[in-house]
N, CA, C and O atoms as CSV, one atom per row, in Angstrom:
chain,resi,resn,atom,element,x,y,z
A,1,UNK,N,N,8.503,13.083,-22.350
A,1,UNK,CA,C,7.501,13.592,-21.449
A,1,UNK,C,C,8.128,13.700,-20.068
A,1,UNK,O,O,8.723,12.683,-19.710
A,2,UNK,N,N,8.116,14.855,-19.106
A,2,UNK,CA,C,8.722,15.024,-18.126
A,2,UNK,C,C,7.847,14.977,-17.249
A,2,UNK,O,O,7.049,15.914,-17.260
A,3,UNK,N,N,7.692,14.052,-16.336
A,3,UNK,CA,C,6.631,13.997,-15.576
A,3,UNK,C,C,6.731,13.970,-13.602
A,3,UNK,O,O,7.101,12.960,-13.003
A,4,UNK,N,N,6.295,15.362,-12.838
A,4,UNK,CA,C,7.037,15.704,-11.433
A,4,UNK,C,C,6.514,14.646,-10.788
A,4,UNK,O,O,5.541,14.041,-11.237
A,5,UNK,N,N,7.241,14.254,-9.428
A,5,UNK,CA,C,6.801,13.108,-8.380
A,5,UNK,C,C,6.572,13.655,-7.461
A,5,UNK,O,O,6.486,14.858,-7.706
A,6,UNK,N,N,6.399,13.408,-6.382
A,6,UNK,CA,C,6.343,12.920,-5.074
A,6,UNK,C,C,7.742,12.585,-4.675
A,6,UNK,O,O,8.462,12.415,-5.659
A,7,UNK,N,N,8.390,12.428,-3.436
A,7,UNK,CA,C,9.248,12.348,-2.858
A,7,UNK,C,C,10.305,10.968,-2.816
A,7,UNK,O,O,10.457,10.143,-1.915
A,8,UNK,N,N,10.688,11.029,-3.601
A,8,UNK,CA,C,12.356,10.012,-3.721
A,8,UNK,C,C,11.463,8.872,-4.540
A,8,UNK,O,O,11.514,7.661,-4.323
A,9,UNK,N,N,10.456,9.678,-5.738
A,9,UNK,CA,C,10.196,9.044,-6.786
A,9,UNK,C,C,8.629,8.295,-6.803
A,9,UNK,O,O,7.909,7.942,-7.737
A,10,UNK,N,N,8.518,8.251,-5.753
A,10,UNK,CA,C,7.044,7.660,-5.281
A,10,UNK,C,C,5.975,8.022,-6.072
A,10,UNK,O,O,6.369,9.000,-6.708
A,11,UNK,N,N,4.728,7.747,-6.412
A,11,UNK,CA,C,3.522,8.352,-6.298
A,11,UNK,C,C,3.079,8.832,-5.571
A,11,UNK,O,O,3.056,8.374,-4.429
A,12,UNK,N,N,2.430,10.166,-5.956
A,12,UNK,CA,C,1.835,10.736,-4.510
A,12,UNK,C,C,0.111,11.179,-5.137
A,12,UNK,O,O,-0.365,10.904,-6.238
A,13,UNK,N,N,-0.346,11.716,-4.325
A,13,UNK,CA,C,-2.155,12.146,-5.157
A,13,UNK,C,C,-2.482,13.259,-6.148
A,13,UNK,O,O,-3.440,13.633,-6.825
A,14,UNK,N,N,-0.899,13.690,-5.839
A,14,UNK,CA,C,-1.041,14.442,-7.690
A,14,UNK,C,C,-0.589,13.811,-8.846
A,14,UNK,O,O,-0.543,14.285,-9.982
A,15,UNK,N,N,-0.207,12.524,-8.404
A,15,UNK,CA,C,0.065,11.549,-9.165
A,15,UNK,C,C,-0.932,10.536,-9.606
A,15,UNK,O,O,-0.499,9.776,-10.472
A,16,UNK,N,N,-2.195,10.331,-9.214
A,16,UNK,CA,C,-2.649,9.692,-9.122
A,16,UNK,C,C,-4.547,10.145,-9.222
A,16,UNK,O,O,-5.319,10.766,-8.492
A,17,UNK,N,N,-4.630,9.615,-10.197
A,17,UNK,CA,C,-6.249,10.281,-10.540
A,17,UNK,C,C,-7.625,9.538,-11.235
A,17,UNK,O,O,-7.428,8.858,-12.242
A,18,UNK,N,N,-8.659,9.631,-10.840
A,18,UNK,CA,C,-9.650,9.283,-11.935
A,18,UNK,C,C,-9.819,10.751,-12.946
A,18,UNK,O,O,-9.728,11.967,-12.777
A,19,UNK,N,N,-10.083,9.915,-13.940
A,19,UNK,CA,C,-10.853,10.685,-15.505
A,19,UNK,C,C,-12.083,10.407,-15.565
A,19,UNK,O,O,-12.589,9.505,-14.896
A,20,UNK,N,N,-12.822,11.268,-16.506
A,20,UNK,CA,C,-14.221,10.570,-16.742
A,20,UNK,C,C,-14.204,11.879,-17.919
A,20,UNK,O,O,-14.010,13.094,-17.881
A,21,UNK,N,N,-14.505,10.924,-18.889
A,21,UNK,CA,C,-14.424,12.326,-20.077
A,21,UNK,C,C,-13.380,13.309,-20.472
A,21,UNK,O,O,-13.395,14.520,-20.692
A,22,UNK,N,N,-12.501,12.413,-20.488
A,22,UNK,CA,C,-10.617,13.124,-20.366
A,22,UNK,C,C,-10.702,14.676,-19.121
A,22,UNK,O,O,-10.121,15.720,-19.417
A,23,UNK,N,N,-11.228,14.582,-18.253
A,23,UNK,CA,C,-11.146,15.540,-17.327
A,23,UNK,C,C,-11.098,14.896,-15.920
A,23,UNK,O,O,-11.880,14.063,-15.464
A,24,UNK,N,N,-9.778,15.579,-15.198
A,24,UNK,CA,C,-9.393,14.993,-13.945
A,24,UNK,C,C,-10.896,15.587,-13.418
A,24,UNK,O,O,-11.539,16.595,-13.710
A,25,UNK,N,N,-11.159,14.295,-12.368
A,25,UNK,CA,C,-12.307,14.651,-11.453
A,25,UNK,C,C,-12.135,14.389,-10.353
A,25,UNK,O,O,-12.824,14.921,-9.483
A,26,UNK,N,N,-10.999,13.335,-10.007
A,26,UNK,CA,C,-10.693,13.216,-8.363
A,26,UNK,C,C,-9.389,12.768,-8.314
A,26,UNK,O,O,-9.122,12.067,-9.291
A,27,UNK,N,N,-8.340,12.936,-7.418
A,27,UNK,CA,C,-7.475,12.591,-6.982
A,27,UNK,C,C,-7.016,11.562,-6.042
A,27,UNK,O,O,-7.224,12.056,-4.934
A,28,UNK,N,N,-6.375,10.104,-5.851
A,28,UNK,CA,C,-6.310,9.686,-4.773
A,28,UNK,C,C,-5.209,9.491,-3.938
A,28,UNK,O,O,-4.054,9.748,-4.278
A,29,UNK,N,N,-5.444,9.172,-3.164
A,29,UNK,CA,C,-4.232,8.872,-1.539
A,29,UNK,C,C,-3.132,7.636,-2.315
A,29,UNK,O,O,-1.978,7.938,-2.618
A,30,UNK,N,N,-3.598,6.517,-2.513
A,30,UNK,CA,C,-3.185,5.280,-2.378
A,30,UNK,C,C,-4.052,4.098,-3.426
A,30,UNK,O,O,-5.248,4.374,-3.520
A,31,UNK,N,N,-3.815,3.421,-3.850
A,31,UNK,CA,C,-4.459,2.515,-4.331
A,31,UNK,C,C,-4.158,1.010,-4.271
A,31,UNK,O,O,-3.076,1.276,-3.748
A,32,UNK,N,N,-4.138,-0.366,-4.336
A,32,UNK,CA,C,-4.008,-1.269,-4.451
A,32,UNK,C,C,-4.554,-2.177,-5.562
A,32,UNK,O,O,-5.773,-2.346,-5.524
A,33,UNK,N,N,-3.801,-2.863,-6.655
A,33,UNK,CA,C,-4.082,-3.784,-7.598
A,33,UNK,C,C,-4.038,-4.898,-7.836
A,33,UNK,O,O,-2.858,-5.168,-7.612
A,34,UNK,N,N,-4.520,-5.791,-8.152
A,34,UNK,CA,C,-4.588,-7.124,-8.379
A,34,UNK,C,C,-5.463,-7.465,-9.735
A,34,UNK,O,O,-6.635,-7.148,-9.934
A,35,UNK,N,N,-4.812,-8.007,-10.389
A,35,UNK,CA,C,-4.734,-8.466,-11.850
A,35,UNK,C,C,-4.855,-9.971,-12.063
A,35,UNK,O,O,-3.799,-10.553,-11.817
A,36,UNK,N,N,-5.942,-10.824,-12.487
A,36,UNK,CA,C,-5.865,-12.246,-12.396
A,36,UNK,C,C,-6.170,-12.559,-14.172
A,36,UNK,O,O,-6.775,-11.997,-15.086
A,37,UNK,N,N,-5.578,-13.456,-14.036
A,37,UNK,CA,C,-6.520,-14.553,-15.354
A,37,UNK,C,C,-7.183,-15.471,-15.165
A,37,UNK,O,O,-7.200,-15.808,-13.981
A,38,UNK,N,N,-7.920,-16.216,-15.994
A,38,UNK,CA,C,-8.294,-17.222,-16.192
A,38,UNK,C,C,-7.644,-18.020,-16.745
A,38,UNK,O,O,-7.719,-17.948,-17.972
A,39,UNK,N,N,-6.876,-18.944,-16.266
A,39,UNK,CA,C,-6.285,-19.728,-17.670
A,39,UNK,C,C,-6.479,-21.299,-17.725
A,39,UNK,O,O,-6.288,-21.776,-16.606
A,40,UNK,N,N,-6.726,-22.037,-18.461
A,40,UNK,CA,C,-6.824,-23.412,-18.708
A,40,UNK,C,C,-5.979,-24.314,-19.200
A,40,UNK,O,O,-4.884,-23.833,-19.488
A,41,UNK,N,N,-6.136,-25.781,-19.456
A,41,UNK,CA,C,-5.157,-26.577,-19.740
A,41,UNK,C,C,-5.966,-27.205,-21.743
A,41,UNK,O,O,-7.146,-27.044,-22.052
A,42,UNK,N,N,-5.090,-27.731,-22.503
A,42,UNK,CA,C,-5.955,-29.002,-23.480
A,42,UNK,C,C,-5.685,-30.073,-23.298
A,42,UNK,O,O,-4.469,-30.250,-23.371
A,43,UNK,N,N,-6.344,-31.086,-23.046
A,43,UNK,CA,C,-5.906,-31.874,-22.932
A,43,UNK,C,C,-6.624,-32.608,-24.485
A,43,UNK,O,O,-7.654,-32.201,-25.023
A,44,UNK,N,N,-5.827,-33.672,-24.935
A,44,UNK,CA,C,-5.941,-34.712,-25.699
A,44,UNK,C,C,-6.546,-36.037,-25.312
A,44,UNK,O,O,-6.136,-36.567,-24.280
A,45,UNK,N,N,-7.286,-36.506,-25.882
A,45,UNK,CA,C,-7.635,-38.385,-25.926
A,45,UNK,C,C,-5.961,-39.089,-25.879
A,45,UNK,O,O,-5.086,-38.852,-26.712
A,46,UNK,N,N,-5.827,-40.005,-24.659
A,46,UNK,CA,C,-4.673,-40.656,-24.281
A,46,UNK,C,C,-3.616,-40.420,-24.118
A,46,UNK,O,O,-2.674,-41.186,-24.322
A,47,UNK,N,N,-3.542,-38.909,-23.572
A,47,UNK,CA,C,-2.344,-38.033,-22.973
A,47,UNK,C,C,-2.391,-38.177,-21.588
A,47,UNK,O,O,-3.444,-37.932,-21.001
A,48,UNK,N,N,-1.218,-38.606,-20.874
A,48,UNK,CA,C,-1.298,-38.438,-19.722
A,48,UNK,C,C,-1.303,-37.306,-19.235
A,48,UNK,O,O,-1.532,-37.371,-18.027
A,49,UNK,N,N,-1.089,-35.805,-19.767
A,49,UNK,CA,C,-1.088,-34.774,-19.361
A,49,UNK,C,C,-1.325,-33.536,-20.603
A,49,UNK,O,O,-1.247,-33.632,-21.828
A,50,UNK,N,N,-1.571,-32.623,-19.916
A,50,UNK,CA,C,-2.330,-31.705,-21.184
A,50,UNK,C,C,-1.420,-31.626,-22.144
A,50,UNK,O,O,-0.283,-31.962,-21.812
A,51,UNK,N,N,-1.650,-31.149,-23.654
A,51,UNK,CA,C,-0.667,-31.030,-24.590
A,51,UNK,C,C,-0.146,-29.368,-25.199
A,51,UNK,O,O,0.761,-29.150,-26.002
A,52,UNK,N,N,-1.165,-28.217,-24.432
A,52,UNK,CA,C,-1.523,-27.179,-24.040
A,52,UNK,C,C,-1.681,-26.268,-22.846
A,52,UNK,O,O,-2.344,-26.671,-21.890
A,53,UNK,N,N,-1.134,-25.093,-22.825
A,53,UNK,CA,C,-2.256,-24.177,-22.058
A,53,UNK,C,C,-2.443,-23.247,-22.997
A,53,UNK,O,O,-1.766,-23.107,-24.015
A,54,UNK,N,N,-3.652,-22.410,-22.550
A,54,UNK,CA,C,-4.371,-21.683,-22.811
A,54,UNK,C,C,-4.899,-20.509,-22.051
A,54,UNK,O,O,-5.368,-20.604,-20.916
A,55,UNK,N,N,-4.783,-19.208,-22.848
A,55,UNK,CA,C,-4.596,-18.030,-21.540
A,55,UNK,C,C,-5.883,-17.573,-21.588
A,55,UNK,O,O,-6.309,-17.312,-22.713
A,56,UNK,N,N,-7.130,-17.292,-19.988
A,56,UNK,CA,C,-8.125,-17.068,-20.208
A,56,UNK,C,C,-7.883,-15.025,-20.434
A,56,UNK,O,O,-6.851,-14.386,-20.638
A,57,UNK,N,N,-9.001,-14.665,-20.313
A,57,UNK,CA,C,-9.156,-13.268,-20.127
A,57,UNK,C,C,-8.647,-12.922,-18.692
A,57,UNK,O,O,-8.738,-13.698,-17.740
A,58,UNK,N,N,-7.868,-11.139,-18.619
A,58,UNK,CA,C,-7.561,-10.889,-17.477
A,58,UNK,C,C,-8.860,-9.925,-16.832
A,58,UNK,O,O,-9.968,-9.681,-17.309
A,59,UNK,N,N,-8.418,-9.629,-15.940
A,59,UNK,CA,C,-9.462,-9.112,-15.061
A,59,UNK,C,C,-8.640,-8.138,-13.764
A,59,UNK,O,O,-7.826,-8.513,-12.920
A,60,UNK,N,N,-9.090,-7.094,-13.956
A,60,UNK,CA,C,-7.775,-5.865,-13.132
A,60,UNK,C,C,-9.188,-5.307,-12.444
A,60,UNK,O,O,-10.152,-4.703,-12.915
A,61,UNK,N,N,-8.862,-5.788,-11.119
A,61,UNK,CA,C,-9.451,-4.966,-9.616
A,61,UNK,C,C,-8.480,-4.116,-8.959
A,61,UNK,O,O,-7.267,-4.320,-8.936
A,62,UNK,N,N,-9.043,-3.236,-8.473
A,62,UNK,CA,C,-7.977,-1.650,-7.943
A,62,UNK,C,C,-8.965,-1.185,-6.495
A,62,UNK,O,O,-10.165,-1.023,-6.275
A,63,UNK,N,N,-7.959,-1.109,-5.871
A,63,UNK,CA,C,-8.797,-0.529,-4.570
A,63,UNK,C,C,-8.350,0.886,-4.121
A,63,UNK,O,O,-7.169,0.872,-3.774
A,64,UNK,N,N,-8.921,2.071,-4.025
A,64,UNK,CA,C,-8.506,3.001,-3.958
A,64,UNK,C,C,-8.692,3.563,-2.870
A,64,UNK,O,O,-9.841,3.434,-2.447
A,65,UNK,N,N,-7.603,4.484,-1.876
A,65,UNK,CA,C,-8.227,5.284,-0.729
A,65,UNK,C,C,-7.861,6.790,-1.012
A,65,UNK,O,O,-7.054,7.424,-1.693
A,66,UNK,N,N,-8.700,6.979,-0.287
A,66,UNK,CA,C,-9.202,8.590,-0.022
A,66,UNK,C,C,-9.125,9.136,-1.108
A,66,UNK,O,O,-8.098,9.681,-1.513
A,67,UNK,N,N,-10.377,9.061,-1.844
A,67,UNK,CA,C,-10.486,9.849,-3.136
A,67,UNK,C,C,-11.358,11.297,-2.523
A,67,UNK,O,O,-12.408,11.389,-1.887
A,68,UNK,N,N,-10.303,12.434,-3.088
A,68,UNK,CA,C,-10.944,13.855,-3.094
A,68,UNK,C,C,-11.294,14.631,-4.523
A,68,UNK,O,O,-10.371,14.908,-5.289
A,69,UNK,N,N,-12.429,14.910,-4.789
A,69,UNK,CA,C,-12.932,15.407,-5.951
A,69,UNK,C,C,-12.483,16.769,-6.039
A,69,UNK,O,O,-12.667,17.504,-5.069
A,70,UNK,N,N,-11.792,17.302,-7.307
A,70,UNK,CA,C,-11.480,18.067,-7.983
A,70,UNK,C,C,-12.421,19.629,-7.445
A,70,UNK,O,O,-13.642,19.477,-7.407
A,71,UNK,N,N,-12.016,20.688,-7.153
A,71,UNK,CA,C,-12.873,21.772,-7.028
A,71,UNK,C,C,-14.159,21.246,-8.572
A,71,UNK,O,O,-15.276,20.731,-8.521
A,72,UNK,N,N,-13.189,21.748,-9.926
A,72,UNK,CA,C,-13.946,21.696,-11.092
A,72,UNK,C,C,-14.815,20.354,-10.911
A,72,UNK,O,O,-15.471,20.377,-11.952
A,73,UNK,N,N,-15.129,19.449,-10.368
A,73,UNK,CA,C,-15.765,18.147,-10.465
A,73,UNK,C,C,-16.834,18.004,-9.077
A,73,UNK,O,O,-17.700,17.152,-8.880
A,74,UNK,N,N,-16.444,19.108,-8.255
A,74,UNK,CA,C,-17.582,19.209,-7.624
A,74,UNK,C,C,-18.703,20.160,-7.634
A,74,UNK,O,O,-19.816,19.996,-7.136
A,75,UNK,N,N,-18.200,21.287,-8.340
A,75,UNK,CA,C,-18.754,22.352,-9.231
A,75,UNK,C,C,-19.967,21.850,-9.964
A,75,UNK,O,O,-21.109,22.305,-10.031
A,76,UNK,N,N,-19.362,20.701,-10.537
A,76,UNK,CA,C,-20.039,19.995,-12.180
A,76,UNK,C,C,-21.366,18.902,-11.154
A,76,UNK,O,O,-22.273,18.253,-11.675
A,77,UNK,N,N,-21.046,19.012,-9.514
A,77,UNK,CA,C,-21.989,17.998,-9.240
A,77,UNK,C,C,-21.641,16.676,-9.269
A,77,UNK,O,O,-22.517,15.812,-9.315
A,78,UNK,N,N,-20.210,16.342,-9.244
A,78,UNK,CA,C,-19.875,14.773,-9.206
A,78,UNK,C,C,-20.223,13.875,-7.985
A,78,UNK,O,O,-20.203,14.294,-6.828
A,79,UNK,N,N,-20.501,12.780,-8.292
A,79,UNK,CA,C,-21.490,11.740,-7.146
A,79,UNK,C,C,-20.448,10.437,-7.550
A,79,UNK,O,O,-20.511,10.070,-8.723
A,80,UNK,N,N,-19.682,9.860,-6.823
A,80,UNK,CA,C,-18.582,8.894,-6.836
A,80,UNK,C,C,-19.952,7.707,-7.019
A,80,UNK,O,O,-19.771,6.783,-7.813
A,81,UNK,N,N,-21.080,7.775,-6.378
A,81,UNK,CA,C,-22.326,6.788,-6.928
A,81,UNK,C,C,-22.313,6.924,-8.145
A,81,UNK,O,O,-22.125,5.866,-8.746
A,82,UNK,N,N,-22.498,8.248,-9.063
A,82,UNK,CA,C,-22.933,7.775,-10.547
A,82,UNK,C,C,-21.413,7.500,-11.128
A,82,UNK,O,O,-21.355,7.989,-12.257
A,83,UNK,N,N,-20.808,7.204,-10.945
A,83,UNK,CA,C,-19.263,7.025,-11.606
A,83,UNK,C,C,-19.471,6.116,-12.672
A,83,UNK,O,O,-20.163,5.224,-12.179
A,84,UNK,N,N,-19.231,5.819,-13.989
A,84,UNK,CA,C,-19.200,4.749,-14.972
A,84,UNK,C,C,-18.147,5.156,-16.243
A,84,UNK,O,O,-17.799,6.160,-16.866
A,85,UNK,N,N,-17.986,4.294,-16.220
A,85,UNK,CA,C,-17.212,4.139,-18.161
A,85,UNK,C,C,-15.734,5.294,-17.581
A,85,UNK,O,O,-15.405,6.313,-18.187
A,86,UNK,N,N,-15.162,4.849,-16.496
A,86,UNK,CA,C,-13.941,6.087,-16.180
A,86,UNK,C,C,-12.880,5.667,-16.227
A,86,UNK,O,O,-12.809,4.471,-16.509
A,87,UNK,N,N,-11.347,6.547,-15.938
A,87,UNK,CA,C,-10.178,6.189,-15.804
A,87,UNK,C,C,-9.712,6.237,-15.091
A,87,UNK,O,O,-10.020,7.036,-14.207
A,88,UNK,N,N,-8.810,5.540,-14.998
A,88,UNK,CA,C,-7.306,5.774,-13.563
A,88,UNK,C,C,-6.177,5.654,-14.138
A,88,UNK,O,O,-5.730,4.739,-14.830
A,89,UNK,N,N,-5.566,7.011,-13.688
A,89,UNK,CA,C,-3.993,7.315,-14.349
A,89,UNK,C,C,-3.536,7.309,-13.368
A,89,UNK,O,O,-3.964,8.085,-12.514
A,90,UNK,N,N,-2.203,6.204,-13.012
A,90,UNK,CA,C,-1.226,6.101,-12.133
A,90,UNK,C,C,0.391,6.721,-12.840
A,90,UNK,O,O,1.036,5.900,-13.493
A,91,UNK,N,N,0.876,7.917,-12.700
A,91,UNK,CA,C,2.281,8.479,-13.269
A,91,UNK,C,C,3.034,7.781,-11.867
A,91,UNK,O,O,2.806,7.938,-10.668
A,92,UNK,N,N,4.131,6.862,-12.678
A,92,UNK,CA,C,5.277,6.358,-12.056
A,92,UNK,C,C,6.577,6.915,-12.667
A,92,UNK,O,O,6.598,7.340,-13.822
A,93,UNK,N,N,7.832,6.900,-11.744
A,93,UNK,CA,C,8.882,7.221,-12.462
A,93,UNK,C,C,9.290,7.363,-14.039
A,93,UNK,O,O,9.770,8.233,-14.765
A,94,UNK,N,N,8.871,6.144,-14.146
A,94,UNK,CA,C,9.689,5.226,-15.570
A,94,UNK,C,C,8.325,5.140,-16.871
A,94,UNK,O,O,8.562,5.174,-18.079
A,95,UNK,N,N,6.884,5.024,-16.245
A,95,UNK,CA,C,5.953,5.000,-16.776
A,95,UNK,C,C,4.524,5.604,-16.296
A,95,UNK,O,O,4.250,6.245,-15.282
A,96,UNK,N,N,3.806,5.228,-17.249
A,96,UNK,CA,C,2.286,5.662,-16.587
A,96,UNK,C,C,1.212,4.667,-16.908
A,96,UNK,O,O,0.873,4.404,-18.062
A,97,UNK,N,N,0.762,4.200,-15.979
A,97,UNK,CA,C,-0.466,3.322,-15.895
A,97,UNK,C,C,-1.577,3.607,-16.351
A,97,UNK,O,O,-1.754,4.772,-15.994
A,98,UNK,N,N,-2.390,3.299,-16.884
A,98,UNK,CA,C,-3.587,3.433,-17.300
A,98,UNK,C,C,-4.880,2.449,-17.057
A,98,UNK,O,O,-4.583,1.309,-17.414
A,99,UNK,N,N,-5.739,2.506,-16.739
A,99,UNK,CA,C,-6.725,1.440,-16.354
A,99,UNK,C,C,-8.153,2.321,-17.103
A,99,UNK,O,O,-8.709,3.301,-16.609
A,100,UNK,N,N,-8.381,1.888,-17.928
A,100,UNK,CA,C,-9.755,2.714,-19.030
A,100,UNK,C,C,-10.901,1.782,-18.367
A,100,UNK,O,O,-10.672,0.788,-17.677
A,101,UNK,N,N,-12.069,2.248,-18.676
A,101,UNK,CA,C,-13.189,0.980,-18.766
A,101,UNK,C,C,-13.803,0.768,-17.701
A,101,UNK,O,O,-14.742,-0.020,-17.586
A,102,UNK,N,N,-13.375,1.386,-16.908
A,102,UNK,CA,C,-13.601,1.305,-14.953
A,102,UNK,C,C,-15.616,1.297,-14.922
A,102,UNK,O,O,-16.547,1.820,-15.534
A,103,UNK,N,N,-15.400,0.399,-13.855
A,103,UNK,CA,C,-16.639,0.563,-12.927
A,103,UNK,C,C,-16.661,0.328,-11.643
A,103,UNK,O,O,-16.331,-0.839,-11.432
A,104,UNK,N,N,-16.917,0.952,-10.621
A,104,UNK,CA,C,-16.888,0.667,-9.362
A,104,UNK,C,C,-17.640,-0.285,-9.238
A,104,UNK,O,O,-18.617,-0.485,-9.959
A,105,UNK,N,N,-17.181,-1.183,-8.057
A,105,UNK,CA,C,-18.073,-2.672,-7.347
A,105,UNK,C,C,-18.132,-2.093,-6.363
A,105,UNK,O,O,-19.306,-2.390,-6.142
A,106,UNK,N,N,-17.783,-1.299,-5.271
A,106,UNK,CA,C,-17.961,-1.323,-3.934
A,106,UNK,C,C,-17.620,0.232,-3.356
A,106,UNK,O,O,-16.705,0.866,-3.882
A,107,UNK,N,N,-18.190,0.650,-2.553
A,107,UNK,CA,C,-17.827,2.020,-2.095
A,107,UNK,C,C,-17.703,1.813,-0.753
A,107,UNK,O,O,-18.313,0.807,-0.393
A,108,UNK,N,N,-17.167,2.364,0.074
A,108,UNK,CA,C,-16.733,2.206,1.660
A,108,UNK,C,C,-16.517,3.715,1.827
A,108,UNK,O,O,-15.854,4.376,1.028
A,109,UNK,N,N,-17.312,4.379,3.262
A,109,UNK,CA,C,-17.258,5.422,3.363
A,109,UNK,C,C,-16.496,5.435,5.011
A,109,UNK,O,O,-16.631,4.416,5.689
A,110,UNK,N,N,-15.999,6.189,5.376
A,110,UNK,CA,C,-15.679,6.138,7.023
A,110,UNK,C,C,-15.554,7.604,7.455
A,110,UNK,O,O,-14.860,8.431,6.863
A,111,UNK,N,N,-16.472,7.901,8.808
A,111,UNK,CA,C,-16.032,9.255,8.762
A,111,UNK,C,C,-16.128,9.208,10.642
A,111,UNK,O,O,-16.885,8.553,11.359
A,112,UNK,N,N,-14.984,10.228,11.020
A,112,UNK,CA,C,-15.419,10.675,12.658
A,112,UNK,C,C,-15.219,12.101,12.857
A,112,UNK,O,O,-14.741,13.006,12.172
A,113,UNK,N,N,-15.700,12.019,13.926
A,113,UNK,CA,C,-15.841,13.726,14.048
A,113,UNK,C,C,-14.847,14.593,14.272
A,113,UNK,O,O,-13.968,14.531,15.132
A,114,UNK,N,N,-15.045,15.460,13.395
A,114,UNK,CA,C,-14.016,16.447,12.893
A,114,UNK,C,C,-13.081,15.932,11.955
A,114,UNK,O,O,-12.180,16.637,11.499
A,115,UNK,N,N,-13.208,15.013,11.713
A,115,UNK,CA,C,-11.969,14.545,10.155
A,115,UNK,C,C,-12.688,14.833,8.709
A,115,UNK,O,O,-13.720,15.485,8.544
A,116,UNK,N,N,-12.214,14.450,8.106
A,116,UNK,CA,C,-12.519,14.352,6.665
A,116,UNK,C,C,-13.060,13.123,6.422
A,116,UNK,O,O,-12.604,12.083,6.897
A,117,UNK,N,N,-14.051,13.194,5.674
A,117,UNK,CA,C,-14.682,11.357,5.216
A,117,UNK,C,C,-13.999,11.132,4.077
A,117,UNK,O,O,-13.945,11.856,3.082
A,118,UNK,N,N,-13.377,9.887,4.309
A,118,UNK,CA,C,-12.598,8.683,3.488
A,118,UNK,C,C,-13.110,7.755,3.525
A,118,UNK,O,O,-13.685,7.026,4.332
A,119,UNK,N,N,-12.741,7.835,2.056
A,119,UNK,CA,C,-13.875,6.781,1.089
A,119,UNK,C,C,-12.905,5.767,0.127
A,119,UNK,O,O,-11.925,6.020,-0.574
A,120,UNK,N,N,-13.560,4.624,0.390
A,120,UNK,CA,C,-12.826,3.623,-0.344
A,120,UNK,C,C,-13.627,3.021,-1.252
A,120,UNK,O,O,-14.804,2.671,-1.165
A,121,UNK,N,N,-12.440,2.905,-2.591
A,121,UNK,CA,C,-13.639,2.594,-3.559
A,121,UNK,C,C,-12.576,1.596,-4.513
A,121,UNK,O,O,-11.383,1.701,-4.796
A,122,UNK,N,N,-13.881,0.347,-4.932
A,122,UNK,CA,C,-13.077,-0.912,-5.500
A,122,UNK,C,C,-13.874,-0.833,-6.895
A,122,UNK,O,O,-15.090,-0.811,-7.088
A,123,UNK,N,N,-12.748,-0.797,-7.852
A,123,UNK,CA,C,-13.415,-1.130,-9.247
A,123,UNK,C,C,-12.585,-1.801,-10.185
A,123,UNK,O,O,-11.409,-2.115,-10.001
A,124,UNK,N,N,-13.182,-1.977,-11.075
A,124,UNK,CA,C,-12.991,-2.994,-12.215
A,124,UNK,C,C,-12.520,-2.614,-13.480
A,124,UNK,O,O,-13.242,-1.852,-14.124
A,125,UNK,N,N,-11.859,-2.845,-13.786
A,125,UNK,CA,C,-11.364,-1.748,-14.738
A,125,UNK,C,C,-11.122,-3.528,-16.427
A,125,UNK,O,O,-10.598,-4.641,-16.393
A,126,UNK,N,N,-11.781,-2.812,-17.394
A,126,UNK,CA,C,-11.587,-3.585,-18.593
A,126,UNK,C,C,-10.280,-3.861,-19.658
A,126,UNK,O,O,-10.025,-4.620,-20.594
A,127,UNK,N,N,-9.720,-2.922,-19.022
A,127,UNK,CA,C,-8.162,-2.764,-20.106
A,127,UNK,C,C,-7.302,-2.192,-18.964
A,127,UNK,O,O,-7.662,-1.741,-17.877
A,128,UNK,N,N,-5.981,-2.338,-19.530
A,128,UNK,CA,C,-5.055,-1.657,-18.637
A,128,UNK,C,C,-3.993,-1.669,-19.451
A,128,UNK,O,O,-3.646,-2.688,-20.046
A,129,UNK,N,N,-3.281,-0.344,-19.563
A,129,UNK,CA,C,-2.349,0.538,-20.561
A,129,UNK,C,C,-1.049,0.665,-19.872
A,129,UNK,O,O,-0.897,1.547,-19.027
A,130,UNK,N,N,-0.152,-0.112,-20.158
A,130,UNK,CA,C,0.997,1.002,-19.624
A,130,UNK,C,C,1.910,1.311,-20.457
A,130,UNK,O,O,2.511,0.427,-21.068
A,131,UNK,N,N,2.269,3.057,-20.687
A,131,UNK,CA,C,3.168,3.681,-21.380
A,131,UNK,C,C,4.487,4.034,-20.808
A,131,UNK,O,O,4.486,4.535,-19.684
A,132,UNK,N,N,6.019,3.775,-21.643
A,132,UNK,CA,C,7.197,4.273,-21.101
A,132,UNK,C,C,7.173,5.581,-20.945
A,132,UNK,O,O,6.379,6.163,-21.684
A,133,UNK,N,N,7.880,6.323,-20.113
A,133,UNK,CA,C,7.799,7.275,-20.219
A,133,UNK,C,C,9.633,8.099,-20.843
A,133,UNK,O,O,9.732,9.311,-21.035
């Protein structure tokens, strides 16, 4: 799979997109990720220290800026409010990211006069895919 970049390999916002129904609907600037677990210890009756760990579930938050909707996705009436059950495809050099399952937690709008309104938007995403490329 041959896949074009952005400049000395980077991601850039044609690199970088929500899905919703295998159809690009917006493009973004930038994003930020953070990926946690839960994880725990076992401990035993008369161990001085656990005899175990144990890996909880992960949990992948993504913060995205300046998302611009697709001509075709504003056509269709897209509202970054009703957003549910979507994707985010990040194409990197070497691979491509995937984050399925998405729901936004938070929207942040900022706008001044005469610019463009940029919008920041934090979601949650249930799985996360990454393919070699």
């Amino acid at each position: 799979m041959s896949i074009a970049f952005g400049q000395a390999g980077f991601p850039t916002s044609s690199d970088i997109w929500l899905e919703l129904d295998g159809k690009k609907v917006a493009v973004v600037q930038s994003y930020a990720s953070k990926s946690t677990r839960t994880s725990g210890t076992v401990e035993a009756f008369g161990e001085s220290e656990p005899v175990a760990t144990v890996q909880g579930p992960q949990t992948h938050t993504i913060q995205l800026s300046r998302l611009y909707a697709t001509d075709g996705a504003i056509a269709d009436g897209l509202d970054f409010y009703d957003l549910k059950d979507f994707s985010l495809v990040i194409c990197k050099p070497d691979r491509k990211i995937i984050y399925s399952d998405c729901q936004w937690s938070d929207i942040q709008e900022d706008a001044r006069l005469g610019q463009t309104v940029v919008e920041k938007l934090t979601m949650v995403a249930r799985k996360r895919l990454e393919i070699r490329t």
